[in-house]
C-alpha positions as CSV (number, residue, x, y, z in Angstrom):
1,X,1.7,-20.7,-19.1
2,X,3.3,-23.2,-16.4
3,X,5.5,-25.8,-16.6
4,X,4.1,-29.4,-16.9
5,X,6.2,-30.5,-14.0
6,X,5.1,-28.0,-11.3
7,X,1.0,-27.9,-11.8
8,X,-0.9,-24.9,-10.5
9,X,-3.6,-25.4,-7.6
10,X,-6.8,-24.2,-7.4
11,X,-5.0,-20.9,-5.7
12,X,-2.9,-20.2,-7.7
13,X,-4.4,-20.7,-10.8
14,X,-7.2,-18.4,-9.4
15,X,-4.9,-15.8,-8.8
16,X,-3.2,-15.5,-12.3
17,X,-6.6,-15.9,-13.7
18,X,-7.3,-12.5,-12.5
19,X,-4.0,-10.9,-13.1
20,X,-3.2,-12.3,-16.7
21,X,-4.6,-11.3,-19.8
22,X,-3.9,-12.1,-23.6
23,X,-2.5,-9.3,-25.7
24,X,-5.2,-8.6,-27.3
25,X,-7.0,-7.9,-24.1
26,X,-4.6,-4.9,-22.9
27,X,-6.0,-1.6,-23.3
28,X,-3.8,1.4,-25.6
29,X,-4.0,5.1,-23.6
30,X,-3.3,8.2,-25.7
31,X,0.3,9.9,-25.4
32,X,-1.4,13.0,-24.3
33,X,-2.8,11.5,-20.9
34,X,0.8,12.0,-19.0
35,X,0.6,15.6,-19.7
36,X,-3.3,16.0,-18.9
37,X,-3.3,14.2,-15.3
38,X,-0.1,16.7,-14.4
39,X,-1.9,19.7,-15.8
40,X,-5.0,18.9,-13.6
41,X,-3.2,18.2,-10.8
42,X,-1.1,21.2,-11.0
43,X,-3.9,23.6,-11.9
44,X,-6.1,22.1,-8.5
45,X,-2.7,23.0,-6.3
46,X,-2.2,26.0,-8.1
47,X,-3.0,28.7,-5.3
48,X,-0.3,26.6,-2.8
49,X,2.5,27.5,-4.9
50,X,2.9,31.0,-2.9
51,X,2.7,29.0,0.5
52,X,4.7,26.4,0.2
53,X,9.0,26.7,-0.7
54,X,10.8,24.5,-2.4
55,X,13.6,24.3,-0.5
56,X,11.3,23.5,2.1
57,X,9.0,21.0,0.1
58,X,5.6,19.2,1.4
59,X,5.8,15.7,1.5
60,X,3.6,13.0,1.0
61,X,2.5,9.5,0.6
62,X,-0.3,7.0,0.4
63,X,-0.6,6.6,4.2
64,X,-0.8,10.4,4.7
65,X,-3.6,10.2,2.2
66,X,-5.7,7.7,3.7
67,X,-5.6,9.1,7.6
68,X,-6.7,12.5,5.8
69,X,-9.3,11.3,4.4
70,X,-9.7,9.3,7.7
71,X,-10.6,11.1,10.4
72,X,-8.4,13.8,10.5
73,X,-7.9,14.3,14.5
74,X,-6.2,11.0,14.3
75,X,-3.9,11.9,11.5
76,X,-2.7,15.1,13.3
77,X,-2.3,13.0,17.1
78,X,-0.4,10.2,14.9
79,X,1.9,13.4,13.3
80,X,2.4,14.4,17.3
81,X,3.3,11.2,18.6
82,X,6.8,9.6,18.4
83,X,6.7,6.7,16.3
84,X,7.6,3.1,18.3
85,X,7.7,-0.4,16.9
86,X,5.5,-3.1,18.0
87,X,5.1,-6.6,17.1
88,X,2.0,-6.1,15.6
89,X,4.1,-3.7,13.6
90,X,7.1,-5.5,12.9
91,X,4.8,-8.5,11.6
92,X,4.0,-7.4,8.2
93,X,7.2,-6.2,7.4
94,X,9.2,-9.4,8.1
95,X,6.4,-11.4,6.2
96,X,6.9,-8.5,3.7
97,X,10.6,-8.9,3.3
98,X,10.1,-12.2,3.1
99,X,7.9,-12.8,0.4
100,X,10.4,-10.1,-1.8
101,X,13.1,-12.9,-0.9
102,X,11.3,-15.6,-2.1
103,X,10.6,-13.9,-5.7
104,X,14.7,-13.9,-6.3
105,X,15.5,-17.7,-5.2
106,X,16.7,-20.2,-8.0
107,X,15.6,-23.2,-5.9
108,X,12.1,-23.7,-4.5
109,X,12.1,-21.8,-1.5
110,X,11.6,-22.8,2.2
111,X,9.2,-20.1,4.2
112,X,11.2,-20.4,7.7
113,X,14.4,-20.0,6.5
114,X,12.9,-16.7,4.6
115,X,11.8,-15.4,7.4
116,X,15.2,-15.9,9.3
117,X,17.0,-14.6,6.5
118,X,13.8,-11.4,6.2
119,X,14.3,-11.0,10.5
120,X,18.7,-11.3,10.0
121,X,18.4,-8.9,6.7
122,X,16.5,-6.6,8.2
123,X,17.8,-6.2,12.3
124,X,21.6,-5.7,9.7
125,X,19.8,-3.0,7.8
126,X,19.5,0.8,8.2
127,X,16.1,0.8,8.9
128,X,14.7,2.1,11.8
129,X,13.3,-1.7,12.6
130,X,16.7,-3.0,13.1
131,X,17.2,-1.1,16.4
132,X,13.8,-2.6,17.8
133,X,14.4,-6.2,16.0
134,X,18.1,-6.1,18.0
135,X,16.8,-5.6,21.4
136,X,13.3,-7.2,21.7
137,X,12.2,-10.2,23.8
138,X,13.1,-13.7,22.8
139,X,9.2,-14.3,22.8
140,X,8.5,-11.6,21.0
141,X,10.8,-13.1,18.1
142,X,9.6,-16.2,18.3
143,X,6.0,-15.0,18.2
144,X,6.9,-12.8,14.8
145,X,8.6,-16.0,13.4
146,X,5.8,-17.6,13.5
147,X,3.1,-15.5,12.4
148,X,5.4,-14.1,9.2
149,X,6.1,-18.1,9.0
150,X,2.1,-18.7,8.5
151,X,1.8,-15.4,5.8
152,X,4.9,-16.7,3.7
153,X,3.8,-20.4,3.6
154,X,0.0,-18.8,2.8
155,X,1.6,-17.1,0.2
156,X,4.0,-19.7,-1.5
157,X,1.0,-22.3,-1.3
158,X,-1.9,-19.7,-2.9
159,X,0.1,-17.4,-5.1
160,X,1.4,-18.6,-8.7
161,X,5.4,-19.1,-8.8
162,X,6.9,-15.6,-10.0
163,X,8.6,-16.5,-13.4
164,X,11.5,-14.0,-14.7
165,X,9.8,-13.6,-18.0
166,X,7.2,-12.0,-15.9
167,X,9.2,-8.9,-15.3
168,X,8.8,-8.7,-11.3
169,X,10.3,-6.2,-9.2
170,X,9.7,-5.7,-5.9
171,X,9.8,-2.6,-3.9
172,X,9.4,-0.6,-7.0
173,X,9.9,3.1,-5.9
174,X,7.7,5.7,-7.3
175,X,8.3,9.9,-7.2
176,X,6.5,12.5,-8.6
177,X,7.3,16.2,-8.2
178,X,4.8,18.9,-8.6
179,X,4.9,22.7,-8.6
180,X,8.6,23.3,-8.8
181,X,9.3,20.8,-6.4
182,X,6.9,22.4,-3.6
183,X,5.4,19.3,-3.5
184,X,6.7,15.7,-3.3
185,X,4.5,12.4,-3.6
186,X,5.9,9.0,-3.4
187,X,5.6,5.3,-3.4
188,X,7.0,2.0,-3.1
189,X,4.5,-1.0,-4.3
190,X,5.2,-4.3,-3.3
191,X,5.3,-5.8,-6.9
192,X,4.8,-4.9,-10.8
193,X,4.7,-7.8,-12.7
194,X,4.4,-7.2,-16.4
195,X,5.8,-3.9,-18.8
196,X,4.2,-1.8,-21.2
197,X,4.3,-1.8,-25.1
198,X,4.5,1.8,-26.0
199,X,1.1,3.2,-25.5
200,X,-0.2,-0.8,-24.9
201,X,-0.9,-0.9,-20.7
202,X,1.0,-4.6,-19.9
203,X,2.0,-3.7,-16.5
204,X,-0.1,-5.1,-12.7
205,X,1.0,-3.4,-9.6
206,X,0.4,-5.5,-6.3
207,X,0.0,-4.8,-2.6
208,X,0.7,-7.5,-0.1
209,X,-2.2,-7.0,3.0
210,X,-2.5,-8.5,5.7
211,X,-5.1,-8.4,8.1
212,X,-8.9,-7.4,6.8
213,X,-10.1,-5.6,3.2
214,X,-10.3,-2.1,3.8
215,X,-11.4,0.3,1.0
216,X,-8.7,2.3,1.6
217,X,-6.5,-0.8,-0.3
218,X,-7.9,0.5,-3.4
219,X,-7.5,4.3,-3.1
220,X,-3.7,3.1,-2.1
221,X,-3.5,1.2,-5.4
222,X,-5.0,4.1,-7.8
223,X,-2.6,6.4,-5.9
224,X,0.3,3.9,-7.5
225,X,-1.3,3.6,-10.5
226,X,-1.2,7.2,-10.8
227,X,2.5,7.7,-9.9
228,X,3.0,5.1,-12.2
229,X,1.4,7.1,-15.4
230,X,3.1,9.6,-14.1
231,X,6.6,8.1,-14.2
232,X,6.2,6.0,-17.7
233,X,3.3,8.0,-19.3
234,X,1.7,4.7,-19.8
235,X,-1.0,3.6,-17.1
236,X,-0.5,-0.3,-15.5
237,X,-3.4,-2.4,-17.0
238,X,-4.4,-3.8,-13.0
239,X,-3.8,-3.1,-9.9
240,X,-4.1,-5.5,-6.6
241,X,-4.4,-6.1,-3.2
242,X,-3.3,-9.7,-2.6
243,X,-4.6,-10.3,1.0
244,X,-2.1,-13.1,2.7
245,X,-4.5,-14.0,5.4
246,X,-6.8,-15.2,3.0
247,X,-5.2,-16.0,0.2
248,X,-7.3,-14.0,-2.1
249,X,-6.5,-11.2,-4.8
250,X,-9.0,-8.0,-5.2
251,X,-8.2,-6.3,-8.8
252,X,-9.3,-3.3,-10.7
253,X,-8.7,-2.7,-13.9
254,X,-7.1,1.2,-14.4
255,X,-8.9,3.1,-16.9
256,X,-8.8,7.2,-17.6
257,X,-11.8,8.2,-15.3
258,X,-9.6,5.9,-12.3
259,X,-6.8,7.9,-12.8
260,X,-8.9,10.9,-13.0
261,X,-10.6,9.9,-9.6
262,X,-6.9,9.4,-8.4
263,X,-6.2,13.0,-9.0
264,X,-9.3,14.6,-7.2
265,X,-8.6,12.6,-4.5
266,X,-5.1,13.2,-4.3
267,X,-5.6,17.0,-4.7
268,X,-8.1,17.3,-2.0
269,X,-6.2,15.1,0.3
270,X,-3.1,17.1,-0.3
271,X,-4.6,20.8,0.2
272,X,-6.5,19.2,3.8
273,X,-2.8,18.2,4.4
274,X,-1.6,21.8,4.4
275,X,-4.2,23.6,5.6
276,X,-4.2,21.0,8.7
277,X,-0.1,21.8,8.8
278,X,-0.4,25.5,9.0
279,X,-3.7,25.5,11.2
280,X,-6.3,26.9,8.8
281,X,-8.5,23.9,9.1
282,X,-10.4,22.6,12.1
283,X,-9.7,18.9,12.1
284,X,-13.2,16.8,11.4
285,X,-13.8,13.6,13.3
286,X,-14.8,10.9,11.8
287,X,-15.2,8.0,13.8
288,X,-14.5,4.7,12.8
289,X,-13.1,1.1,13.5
290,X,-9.6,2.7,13.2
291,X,-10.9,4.6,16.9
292,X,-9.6,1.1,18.3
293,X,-6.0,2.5,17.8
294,X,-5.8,5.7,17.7
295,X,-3.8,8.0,20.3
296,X,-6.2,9.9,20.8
297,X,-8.9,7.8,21.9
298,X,-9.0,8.8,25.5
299,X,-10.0,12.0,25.5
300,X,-12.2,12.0,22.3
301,X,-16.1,11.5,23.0
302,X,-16.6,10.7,19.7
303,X,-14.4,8.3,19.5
304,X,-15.1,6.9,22.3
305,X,-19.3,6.4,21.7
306,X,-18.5,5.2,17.9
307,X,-16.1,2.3,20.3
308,X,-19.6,1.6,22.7
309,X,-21.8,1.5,20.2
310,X,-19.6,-1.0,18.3
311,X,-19.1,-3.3,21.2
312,X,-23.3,-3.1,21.9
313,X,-23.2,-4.5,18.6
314,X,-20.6,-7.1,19.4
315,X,-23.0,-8.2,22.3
316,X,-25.9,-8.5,20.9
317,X,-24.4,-10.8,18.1
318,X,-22.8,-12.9,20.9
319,X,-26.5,-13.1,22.3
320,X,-27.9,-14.2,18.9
């Protein structure tokens, strides 16, 4: 599958070991599956249709998804407080836009002058980055030079070379519209490589992480994988969080029951959404690593034992 003049290493070849498979290896769906997930996901909404208008829709993506099913007192002081960039924040988009440069390069690319071209791209752009990336420090932009620097050349040294036969896109837009357009979900994945064959699943959907695993990666992933059946009416055959930092891919092959899981999940996370919106639901607390960051950590007691008991922890192990 590569050429003889540009060898894979260990890496690499790791990596499309467990994102490639031989045809006879890709799983067929039935053409009815399209229909059933919308039908289930419809029917479990059903009651919202009187509460929600259409010219007025409900919004929503993977991120709302995951801070619901999060602790929800952070999701609702995150929804309160006016979003501000930060170089933590502005890292992972720069190595982001980066790495989509690099797939769309006829020579062998060079990570720094990706990332100049990512940081020059995006502070021209419309984006609300371009404001923040236009007026920040000199050693702030050095500092996100070089860490997207280190996550491109991590990338380009332990991910396979993207070939055009390989069908990439990047920032592949997803959209599904449910109950007369009362509610809106969508998504943009980082890359699909692969298409289907008719019924024949040939597609793999991958996220670009970086920082730790969470499991909310894959819940993110079978959300896309979703939208995707959704779209095509043929599910992707994989779906991955490539993790930069490490250099690693995490996979999971999409069957029926993970698309089914996708739509409980979705359906409960979208009716705590609402009810949270309108003020019929008390938001629970659940206390977690995320605590670290969230807005609200001040004044909640929770929050703030789950932090003391985690840095006991932290202590002891320094002692052992």
């Amino acid at each position: 599958m590569t050429d003889a003049e540009t060898p894979l290493n260990p890496a690499q070849q790791e990596v499309l070991d467990l994102l490639g498979a031989a045809p006879e290896d890709r799983p067929t769906f039935p053409p009815t599956l399209k229909a059933t997930l919308r039908a289930d996901l419809e029917d479990a909404l059903a009651d919202l249709a009187g509460e929600i208008s259409p010219e007025a829709p409900m919004f929503v993506n993977k991120h709302d998804l995951s801070m619901v099913h999060g602790c929800e007192l952070r999701h609702l002081t995150e929804k309160e407080t006016p979003f501000e960039w930060s170089p933590p924040l502005a890292r992972g988009t720069i190595a982001h836009k980066a790495i989509e440069l690099s797939m769309h390069q006829r020579r062998r690319p060079i990570p720094l002058e990706l990332v100049d071209e990512a940081m020059d791209r995006l502070e021209r752009s419309d984006d609300s980055i371009s404001g923040w990336l236009a007026t920040c420090s000199e050693t702030d932009r050095a500092e996100l030079r070089a860490f997207a620097n280190e996550r491109v050349a991590t990338f380009l040294e332990c991910f396979p070379p993207i070939k055009p036969g390989w069908s990439p896109v990047t920032e592949a837009r997803m959209r599904l519209e449910l109950l007369d357009h009362r509610i809106v979900i969508s998504g943009r994945s980082d890359l699909t490589l692969g298409r289907a064959d008719g019924l024949t699943a040939g597609k793999v959907i991958i996220d670009f992480k970086t920082g730790s695993m969470s499991p909310s990666h894959l819940d993110d992933l079978r959300l896309y994988s979703l939208l995707e059946t959704m779209r095509i009416g043929t599910p992707p055959r994989l779906a991955a969080s490539y993790y930069l930092d490490a250099g690693v891919a995490q996979a999971e092959v999409i069957t029926e029951g993970v698309l089914h899981s996708a739509v409980a999940r979705t359906a409960d996370g979208i009716r705590k959404l609402h009810e949270l919106s309108v003020g019929t639901r008390a938001p629970v607390i659940r206390p977690s690593w995320g605590c670290r960051w969230c807005p609200a950590r001040g004044t909640c007691a929770q929050g703030q034992a789950h932090l003391g008991e985690l840095d006991e922890e932290n202590e002891r192990f320094d002692e052992d």
